[in-house]
Phi, psi and omega in degrees: 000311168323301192292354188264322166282292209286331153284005176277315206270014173285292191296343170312305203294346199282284197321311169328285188299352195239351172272337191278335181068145190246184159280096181290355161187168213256134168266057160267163172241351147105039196254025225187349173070193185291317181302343168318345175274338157240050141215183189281163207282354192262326165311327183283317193259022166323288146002300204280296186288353182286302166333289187279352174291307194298339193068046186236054175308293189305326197265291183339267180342306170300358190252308187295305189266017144274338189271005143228034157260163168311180173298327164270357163131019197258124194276150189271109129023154166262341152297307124008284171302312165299318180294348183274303195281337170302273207285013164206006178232169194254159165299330178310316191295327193280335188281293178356310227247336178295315206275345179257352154259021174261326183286317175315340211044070193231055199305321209286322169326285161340269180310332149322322166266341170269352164272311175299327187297296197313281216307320173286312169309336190272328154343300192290314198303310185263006145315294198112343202296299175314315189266009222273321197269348221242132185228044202208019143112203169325303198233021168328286192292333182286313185260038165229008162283291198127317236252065202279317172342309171293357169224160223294166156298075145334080193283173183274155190320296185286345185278307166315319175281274228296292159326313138310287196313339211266321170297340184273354176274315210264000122311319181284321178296306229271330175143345210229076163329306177328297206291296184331300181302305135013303220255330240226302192296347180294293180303333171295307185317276207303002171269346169277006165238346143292346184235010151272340161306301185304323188274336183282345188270348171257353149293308180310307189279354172260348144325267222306289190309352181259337170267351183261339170264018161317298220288003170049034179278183188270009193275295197301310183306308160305328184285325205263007173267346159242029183326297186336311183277304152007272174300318172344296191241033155272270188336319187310322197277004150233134222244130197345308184310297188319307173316286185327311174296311229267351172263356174313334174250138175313297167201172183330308227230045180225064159248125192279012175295334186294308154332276208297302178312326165305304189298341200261302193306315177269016166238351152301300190288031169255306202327122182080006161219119202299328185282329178282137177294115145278007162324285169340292210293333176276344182274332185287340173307325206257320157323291182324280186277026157267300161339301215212085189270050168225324195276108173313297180293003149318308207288289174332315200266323175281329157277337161235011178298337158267033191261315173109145168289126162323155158285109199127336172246160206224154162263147198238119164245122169259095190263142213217142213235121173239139172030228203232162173291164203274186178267149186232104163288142168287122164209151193225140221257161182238132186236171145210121205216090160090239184233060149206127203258159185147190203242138170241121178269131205210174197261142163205131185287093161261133196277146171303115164272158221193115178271030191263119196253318177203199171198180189215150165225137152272125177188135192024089191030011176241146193231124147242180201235110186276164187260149172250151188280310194212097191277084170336299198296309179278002131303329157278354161256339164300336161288330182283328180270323166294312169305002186281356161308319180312330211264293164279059122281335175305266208332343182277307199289332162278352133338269174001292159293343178290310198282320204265347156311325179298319203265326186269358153320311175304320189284312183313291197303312180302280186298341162225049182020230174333299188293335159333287181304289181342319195291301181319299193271001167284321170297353184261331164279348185293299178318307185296343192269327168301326214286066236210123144334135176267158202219335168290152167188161169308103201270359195259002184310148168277188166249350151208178178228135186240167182225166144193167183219136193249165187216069182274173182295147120029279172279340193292125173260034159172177200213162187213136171220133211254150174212160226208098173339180153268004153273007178118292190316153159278153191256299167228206167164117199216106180276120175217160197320132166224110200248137196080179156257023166257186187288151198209146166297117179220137182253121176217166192258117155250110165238108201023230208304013198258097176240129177301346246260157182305123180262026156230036164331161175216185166287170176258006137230118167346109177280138209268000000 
């Protein structure tokens, strides 16, 4: 009888484990050493945000290029890197490390890595890999285990568009329109193809759910006597504040950066040719601010770009990246639904705090108040509120395992009386204990991107960018080069009292 138990609890854990499926390469980022393996993806990239909150640029920077040498001290090749990285990290780890040397003033660093994230996502996609268990849409296997963790990382729809716009910026800081420009009409296609996606994957999953409640088991049959309550208390977990931001944006897959960056590209490249159409450059202008109708320099880029820069004068655009995208926590919901009861673990979306209220730029006597371009945060709870069918299907399914732990608890006990039960309730803790949230997201995403655009002399040789709690008080304040006379880009990072900006603007055209 012993030895019988003990292969009824083997094979549960067995089961556990082979249903959770595993994660074939690691989204850690190496800032946390050998403890990155107990802890959680947000304990890991702790480190990484302490740095920039703190203004420890130089130390940030000084960590990433111990993280690419070998053990023994040997610095790695980019060729090198790129093969450690294709074969042992996730896209997550690599965007982690592309978005944190651009913050850092590395573009080129930066593009390198945001070039190795593309290679490896089109790789992963066309493996096959993320989806190989799943016959229930994106996260089908995943919300039907529990174990979401346990599998490779999958990025979201809006985390894919923001990887192109941030590489087509680190083509624009360096100088090379072309690409940049290239790079920027991509991400506008793939956000228009994420979110034909995002609809063919919420069709599929209301197929699976129409087919499961079809299939008439004694499982389905209890799910469908208490859906109501159900759905009830899967909505509940986001809470009217969380909404209210996630409607601020039309939907997930409406971030005007991509827009504003086509348009700022195709009016650098008119400067100085009297023949060229701006038209585009006022319809990508004009995108923008049907996306986002608060950006002023949007408003600015549409009433004056086809007016042409004068002669003697250059544009100065200044994008300005402030703190961080919320977080994503492990949180667990208590349920009691008929006579069954348990726990549900879910992902829930925390906004960062951040005393950063507005900004400002001064150049050649003029001070405007930058507009924001892409409010990051309420794009990311606008993901969250369209995936929540994704959410209560977690919830169904973990109902689900509880009743059918119930029914075979019920079976167990009727054919082997105590150890039955025993048995019963070992399959029902196991299932709960497996049962775990994904928690990951690109953490270094800001919580908005602000712009503003100037039209200046020529010659004017620097700018001041100013930044301002929300009362008002200043926060910071960074006076920089605007080096030549063409028109130039310039980025720069806000974290509370910390301000960044890149001292590696370049012109905004290439010189012949």
């Amino acid at each position: 009888m012993k030895l019988k138990r003990k292969l009824l609890i083997t094979a549960i854990l067995v089961s556990v484990a082979a249903m959770s499926g595993c994660a074939t390469h690691s989204d850690r980022i190496g800032m946390t050493g050998e403890a990155e393996s107990t802890q959680t993806y947000a304990q890991a990239y702790q480190p990484a945000r302490e740095m920039l909150n703190s203004g420890k640029v130089e130390d940030l920077r000084a960590k990433m290029l111990e993280n690419d040498k070998t053990a023994d001290g040997k610095v790695l090749t980019n060729e090198e890197m790129k093969e450690k990285l294709l074969e042992t990290a996730g896209e997550l780890a690599i965007l982690e490390r592309a978005l944190l040397a651009l913050n850092a003033g590395s573009p080129e660093r930066a593009r390198f890595f945001f070039d190795v994230a593309e290679e490896k996502q089109a790789k992963t996609e066309s493996s096959g890999v993320t989806g190989a268990l799943s016959s229930f849409g994106k996260s089908g296997a995943a919300v039907l285990t529990g174990a979401e963790e346990m599998r490779n990382y999958e990025l979201r729809g809006y985390e894919k568009v923001m990887l192109l716009n941030y590489k087509s910026l680190t083509y624009l800081l360096t100088g090379d329109t072309e690409k940049a420009y290239n790079v920027a009409r991509r991400a506008i296609d793939v956000q228009q193809e994420e979110h034909e996606k995002f609809e063919k994957e919420l069709a599929t999953l209301k197929e699976k759910g129409e087919e499961a409640k079809e299939s008439g088991t004694e499982v389905t049959k209890e799910l469908g006597k208490y859906k109501n309550e159900i759905l009830k208390d899967a909505n509940s977990t986001m809470s009217s504040a969380d909404v209210k931001k996630a409607k601020l944006v039309k939907s997930a897959y409406v971030n005007p950066f991509g827009d504003y960056m086509d348009a700022l590209i195709l009016e650098l490249d008119a400067i100085g040719q009297q023949a060229a159409d701006l038209g585009s450059a006022k319809t990508a202008y004009k995108k923008a601010l049907e996306n986002n109708p608060s950006c002023g320099a949007a408003k600015e880029g549409v009433n004056n770009v086809e007016k042409r820069v004068p002669e003697g004068k250059k544009i100065v655009q200044v994008i300005l990246s402030d703190g961080f995208s919320p977080v994503r926590e492990e949180k667990t919901a208590k349920f009691k639904v008929g006579t069954y009861a348990g726990e549900i673990h879910y992902a829930d979306l925390e906004s960062q705090p951040t005393n950063f209220g507005s900004a400002s730029v001064s150049v050649g006597g003029q001070t405007k108040k930058m507009s924001s371009l892409t409010k990051m945060e309420s794009l990311i709870y606008r993901d969250e509120l369209d995936r929540m069918p994704w959410r209560q299907a977690m919830f169904f399914a973990a109902f689900a395992r509880h009743v059918a732990a119930g029914i075979a608890q019920a079976a167990a006990e009727k054919k082997a009386g105590v150890f039955g039960t025993l048995a019963g309730n070992m399959v029902s803790k196991t299932i709960g204990a497996a049962q775990h949230p994904d928690t990951r997201s690109w953490m270094t995403l800001p919580n908005q991107i602000m712009v503003a655009r100037f039209i200046v002399p020529a010659n004017q040789q620097s700018l001041t960018i100013t930044t301002y709690n929300k009362a008002g008080g200043k926060l910071a304040s960074k006076s920089v080069k605007l080096e030549g006379t063409d028109s130039t880009v310039v980025y720069a990072t806000s974290y509370n009292k910390n301000l960044t900006v890149s001292e590696f603007q370049k012109k905004s055209k290439q010189e012949n």
